[in-house]
ZATI-537961 format. One record per atom (N, C-alpha, C): x, y negated, z negated; atom name; residue number from 1. Coordinates in steps of 0.1 Angstrom, whole numbers. Layout:
// ZATI-537961
     X     Y     Z  a   k
     X     Y     Z CA NUM
...
// end
This chain:
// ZATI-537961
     X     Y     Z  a   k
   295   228    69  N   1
   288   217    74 CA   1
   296   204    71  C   1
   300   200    86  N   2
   306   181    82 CA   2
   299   178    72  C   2
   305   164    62  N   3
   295   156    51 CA   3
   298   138    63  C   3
   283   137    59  N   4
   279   124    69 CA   4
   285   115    59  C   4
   288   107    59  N   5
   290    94    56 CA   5
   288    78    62  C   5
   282    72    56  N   6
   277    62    60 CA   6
   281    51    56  C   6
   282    38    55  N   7
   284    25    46 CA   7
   276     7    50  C   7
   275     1    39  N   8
   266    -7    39 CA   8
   270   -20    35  C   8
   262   -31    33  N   9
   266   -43    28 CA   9
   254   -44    23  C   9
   251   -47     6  N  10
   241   -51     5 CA  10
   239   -67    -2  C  10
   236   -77     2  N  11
   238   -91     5 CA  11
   225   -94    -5  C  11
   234  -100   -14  N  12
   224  -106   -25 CA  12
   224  -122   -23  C  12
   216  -127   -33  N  13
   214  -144   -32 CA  13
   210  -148   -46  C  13
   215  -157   -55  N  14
   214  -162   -66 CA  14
   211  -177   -71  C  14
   204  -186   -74  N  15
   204  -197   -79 CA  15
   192  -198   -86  C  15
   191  -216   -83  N  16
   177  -220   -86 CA  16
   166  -217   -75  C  16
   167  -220   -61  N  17
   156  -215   -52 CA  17
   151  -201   -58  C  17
   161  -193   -57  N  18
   154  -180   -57 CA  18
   148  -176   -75  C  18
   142  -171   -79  N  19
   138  -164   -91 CA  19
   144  -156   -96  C  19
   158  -158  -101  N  20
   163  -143  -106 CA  20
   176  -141   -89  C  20
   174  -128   -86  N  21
   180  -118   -80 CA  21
   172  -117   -63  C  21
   181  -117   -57  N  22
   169  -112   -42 CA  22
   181  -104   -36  C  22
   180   -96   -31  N  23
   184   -83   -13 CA  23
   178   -89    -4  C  23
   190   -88     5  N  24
   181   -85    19 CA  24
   187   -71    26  C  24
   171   -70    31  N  25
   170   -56    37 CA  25
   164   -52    49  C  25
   167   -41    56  N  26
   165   -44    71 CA  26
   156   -38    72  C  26
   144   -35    81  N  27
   133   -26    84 CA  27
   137   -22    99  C  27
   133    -6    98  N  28
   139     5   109 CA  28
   134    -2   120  C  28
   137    -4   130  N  29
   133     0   145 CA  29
   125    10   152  C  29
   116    14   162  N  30
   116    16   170 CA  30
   107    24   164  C  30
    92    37   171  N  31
    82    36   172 CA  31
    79    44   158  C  31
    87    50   155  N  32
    88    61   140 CA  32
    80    53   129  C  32
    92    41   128  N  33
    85    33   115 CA  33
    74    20   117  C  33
    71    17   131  N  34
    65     8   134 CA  34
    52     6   123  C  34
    45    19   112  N  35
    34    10   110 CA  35
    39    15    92  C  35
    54    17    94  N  36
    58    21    76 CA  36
    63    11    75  C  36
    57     8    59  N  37
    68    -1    52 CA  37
    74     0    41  C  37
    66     6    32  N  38
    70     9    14 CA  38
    78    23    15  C  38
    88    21    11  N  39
    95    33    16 CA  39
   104    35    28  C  39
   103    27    34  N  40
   109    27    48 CA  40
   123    15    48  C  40
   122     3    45  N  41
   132    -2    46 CA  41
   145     2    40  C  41
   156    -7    47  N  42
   170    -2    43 CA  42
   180   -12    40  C  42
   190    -6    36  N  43
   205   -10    34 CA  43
   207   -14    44  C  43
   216   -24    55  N  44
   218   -23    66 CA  44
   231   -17    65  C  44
   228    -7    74  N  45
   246     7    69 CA  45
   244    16    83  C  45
   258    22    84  N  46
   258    33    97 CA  46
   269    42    93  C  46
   263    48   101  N  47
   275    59   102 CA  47
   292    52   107  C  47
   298    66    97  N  48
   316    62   100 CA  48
   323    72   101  C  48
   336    75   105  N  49
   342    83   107 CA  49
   355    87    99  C  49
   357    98    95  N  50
   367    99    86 CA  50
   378    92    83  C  50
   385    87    95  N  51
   394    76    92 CA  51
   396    64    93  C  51
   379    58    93  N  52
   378    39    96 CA  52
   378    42    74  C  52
   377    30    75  N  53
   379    25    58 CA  53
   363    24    59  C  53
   355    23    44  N  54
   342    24    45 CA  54
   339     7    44  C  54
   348    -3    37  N  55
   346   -16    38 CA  55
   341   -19    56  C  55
   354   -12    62  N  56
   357   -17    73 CA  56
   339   -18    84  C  56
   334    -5    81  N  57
   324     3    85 CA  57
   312    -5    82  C  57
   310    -6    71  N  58
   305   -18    60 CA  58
   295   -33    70  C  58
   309   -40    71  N  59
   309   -53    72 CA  59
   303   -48    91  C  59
   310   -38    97  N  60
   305   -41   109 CA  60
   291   -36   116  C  60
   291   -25   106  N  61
   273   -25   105 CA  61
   263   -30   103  C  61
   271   -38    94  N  62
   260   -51    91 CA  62
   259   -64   104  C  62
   267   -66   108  N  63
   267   -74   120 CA  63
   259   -67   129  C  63
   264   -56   133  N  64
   255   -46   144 CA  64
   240   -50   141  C  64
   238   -50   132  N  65
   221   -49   123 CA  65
   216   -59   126  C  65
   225   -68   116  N  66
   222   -84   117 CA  66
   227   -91   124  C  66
   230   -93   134  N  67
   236   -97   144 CA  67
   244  -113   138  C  67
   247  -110   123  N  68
   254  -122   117 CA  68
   264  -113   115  C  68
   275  -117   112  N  69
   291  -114   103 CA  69
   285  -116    89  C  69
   292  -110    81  N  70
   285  -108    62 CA  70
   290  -122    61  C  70
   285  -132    54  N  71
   288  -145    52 CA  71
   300  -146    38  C  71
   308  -154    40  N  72
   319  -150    28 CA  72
   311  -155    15  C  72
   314  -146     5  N  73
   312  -148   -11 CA  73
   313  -136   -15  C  73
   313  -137   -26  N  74
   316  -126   -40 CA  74
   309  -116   -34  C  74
   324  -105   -40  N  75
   321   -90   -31 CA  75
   322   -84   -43  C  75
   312   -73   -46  N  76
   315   -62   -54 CA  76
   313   -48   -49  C  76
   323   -40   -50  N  77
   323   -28   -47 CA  77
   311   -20   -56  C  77
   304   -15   -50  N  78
   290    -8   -56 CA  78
   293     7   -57  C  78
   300    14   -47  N  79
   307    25   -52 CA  79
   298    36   -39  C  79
   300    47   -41  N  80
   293    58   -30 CA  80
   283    65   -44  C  80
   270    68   -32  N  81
   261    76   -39 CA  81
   256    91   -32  C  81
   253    98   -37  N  82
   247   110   -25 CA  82
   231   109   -24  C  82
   228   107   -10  N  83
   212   107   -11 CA  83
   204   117    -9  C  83
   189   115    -7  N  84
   182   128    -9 CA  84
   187   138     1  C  84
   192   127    13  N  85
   192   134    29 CA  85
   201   144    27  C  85
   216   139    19  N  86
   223   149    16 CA  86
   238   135    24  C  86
   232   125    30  N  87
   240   120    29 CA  87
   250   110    24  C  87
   260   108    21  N  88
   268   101    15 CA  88
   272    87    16  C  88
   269    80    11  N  89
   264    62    14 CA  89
   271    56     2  C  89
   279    44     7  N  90
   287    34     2 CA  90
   284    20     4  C  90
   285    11    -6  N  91
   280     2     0 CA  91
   285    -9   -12  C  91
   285   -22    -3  N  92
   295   -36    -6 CA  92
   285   -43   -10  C  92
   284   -48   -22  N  93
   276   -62   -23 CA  93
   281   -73   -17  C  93
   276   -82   -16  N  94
   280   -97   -10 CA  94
   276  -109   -15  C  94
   271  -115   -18  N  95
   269  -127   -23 CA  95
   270  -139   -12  C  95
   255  -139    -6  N  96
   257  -150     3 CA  96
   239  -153    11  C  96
   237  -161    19  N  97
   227  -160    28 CA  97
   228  -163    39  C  97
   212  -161    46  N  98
   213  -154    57 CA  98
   196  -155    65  C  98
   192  -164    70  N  99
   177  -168    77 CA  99
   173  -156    82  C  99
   161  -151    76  N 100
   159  -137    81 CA 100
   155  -141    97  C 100
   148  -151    98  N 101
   143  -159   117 CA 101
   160  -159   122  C 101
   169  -154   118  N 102
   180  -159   133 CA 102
   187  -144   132  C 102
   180  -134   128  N 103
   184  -120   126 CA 103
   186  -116   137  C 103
   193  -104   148  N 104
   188  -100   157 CA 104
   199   -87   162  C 104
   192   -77   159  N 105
   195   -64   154 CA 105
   203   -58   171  C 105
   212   -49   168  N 106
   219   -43   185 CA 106
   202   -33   182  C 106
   204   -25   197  N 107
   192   -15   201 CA 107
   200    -1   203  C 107
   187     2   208  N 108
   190    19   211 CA 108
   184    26   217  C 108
   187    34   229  N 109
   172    39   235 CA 109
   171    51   231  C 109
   159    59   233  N 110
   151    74   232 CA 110
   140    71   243  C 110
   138    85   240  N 111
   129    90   254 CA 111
   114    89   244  C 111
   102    80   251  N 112
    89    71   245 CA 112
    85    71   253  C 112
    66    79   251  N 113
    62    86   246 CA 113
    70    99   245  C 113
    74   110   233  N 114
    77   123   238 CA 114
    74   133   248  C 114
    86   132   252  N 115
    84   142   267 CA 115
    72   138   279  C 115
    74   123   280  N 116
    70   115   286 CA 116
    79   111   299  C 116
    93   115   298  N 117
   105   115   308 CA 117
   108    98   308  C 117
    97    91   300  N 118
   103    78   298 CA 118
   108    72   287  C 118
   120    61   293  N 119
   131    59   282 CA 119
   127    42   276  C 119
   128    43   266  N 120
   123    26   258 CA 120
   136    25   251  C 120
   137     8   248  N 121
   148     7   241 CA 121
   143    -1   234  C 121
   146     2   214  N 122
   139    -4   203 CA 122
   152   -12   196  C 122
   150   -20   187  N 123
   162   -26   182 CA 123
   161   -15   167  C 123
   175   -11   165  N 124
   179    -4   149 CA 124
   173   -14   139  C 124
   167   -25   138  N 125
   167   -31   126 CA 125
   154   -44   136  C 125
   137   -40   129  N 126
   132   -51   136 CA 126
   130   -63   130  C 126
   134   -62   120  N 127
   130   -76   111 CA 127
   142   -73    97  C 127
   145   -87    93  N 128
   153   -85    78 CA 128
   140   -96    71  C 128
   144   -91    58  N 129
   139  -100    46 CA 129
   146   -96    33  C 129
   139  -111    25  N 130
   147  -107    14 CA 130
   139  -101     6  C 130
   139  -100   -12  N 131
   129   -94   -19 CA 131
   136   -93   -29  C 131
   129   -93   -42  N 132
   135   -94   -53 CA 132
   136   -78   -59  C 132
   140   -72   -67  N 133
   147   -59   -73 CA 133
   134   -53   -75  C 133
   126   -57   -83  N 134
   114   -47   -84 CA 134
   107   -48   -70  C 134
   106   -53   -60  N 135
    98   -51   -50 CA 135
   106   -46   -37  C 135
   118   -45   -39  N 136
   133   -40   -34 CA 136
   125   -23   -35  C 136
   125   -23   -49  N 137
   124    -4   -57 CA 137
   111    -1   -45  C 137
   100   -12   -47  N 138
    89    -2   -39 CA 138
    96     1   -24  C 138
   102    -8   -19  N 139
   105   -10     1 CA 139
   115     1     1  C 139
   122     1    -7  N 140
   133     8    -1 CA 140
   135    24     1  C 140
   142    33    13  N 141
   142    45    10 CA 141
   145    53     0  C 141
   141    61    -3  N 142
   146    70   -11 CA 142
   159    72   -14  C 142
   164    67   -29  N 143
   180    69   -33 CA 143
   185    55   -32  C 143
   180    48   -23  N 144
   190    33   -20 CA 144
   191    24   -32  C 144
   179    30   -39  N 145
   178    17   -49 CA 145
   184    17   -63  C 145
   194    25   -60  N 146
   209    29   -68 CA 146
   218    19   -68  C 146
   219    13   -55  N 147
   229     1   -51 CA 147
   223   -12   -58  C 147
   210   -17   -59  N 148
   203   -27   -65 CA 148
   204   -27   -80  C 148
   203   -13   -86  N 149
   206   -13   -98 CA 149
   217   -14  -103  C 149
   230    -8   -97  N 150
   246   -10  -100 CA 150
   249   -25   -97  C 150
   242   -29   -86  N 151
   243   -47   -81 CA 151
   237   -50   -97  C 151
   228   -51  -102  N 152
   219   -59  -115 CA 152
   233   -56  -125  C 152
   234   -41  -127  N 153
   243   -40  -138 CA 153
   256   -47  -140  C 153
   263   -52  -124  N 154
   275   -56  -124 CA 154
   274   -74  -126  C 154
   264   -80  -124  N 155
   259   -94  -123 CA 155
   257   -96  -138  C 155
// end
């Protein structure tokens, strides 16, 4: 069995406004996750292919997502983790911000209702926000919140 591989940016924010530490993170698209939240949000990350660089993968999944470029500041390599799925996820911190109101995610269609022979097209990412580390732990999928803790440990 191929090993999936994926990669991410995960875009922190630090001063006086904020309290501490905040992420921002993307919530899924389209009708699956429409009424999940605890547990459901994400890294903004995609899939890659064995011979793009995972930085490279990274920064442009994040654009795809957030329809911004990762904003330049302090980058730390957070390292690859294995998740529950089985797959293998990398991911960049960043150090920057980012108006969750000017977000605006590329789409994707599937066939809505099931075997309904009709096609809908949802955005991969319908909202971003930020969130601080402990309320990161409740939002986030399962496994991601490995990256938030390596982010704490390296800050």
């Amino acid at each position: 069995m191929p090993v999936v591989r994926s990669a991410g940016v995960l875009l922190f924010r630090t001063g006086p406004a904020v309290s501490g530490v905040e992420v921002l993170l993307g919530h899924p698209g389209g009708p699956f996750f429409r009424k999940k939240d605890d547990g459901a949000w994400s890294i903004p990350k995609g899939l890659y292919e064995a011979d793009e660089e995972p930085r490279v993968a990274a920064f442009r999944e994040f654009a795809e997502e957030t329809g911004a470029p990762v904003p330049a500041g302090r980058e730390l390599a957070l390292g690859e983790f294995r998740l529950p799925t089985g797959k293998w996820l990398t991911v960049f911190a960043v150090e920057g911000d980012l108006d969750p109101a000017d977000a605006r995610s590329n789409t994707f269609e599937m066939e809505w209702p099931p075997r309904s022979g009709r096609r809908g097209t949802f955005p991969e990412i319908d909202r971003v926000a930020w969130f601080t580390p402990a309320e990161a732990e409740r939002k986030l999928a399962r496994g991601q919140f490995e990256f938030v803790s390596r982010l704490l440990s390296s800050l």
